[in-house]
C-alpha positions as CSV (number, residue, x, y, z in Angstrom):
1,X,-12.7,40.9,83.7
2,X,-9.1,40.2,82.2
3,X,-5.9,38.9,84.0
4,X,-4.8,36.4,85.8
5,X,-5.5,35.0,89.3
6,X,-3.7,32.5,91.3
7,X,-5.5,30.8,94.3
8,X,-3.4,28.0,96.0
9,X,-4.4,25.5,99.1
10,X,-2.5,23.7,101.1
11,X,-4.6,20.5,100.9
12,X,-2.6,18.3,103.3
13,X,-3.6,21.0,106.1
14,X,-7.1,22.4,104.4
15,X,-6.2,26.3,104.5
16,X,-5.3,28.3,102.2
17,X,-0.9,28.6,101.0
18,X,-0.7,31.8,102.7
19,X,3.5,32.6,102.1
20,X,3.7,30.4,99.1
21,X,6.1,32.8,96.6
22,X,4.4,32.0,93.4
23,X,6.6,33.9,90.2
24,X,4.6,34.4,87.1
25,X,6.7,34.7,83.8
26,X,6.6,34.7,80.2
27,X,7.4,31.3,78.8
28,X,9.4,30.8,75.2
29,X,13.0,31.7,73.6
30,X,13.0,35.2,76.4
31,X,11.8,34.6,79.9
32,X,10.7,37.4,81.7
33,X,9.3,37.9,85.3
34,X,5.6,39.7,85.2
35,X,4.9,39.3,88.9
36,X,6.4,37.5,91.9
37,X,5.2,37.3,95.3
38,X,3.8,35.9,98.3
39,X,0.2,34.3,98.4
40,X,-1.8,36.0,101.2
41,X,-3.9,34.9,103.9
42,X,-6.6,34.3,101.5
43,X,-4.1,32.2,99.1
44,X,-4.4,34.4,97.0
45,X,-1.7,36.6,94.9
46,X,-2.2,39.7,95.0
47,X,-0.7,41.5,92.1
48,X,-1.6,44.3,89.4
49,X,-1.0,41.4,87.2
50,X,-4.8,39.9,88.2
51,X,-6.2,43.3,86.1
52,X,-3.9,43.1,83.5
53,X,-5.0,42.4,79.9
54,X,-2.2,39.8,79.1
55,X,-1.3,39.5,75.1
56,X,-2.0,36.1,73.6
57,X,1.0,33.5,74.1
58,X,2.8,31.3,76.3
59,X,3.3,32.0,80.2
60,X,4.4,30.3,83.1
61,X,3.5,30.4,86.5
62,X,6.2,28.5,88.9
63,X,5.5,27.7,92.9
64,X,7.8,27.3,95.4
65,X,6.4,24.6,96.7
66,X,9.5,23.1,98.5
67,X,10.2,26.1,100.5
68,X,7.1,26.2,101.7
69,X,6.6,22.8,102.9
70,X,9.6,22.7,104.0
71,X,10.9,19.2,105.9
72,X,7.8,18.2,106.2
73,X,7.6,17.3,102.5
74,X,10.9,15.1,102.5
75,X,12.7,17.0,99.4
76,X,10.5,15.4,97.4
77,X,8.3,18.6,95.4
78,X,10.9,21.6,94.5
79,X,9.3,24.1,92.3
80,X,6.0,23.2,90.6
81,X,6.0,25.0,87.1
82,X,2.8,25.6,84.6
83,X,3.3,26.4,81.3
84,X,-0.2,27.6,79.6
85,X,-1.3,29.4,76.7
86,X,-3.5,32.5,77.0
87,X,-5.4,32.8,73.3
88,X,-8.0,35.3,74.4
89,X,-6.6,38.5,76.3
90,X,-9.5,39.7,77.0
91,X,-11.1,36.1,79.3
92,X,-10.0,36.1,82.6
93,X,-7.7,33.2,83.5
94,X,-7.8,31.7,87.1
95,X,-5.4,28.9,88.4
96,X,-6.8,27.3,91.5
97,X,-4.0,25.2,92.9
98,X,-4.4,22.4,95.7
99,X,-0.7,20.5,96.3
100,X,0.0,18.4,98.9
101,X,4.5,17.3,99.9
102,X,4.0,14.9,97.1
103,X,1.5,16.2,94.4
104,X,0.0,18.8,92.8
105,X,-3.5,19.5,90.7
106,X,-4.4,22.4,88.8
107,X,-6.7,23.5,86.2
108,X,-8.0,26.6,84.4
109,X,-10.7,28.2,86.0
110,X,-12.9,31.5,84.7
């Protein structure tokens, strides 16, 4: 499977970021929006770009985490931003998110 997939929980509440908007872009000297949207029910984004052979290079994927938490999280977390490398476009590449108002952990998942 190629792509990229984009899972994201709310850990302060234990359920998945459903309405998180999540924007997924090339990263360098041009910036250009691939996908953009809001994480479903599942927390999940669900996008062509998730069966889409992305080229080897830089991307970013950037969640609106403020808006989503909202005045619960104080101002404190805006827009958390990943920058990542893809080097194989034909892997799959998964980002499983967990964030809390205050903090955020990632990694690359297959």
């Amino acid at each position: 499977m190629t792509g990229l997939s984009i899972h994201a929980v709310d850990a302060a509440n234990g359920r998945p970021a459903e309405g998180l908007r999540v924007r997924v872009l090339t990263a360098g000297d041009r910036c250009t929006v691939l996908a953009e949207g809001y994480l479903g029910a599942d927390g999940t984004l669900a996008h062509p770009i998730v069966h889409t052979q992305l080229a080897a290079g830089l991307y970013e994927v950037a969640f609106e985490i403020g808006d989503f938490i909202g005045p619960a999280g104080y101002g404190f977390l805006d827009v958390a931003s990943i920058r990542f490398r893809i080097t194989d476009p034909t892997s799959h590449c998964h980002l499983p998110l967990k964030f809390t108002a205050f903090g955020i952990a990632l990694f690359r998942g297959f």
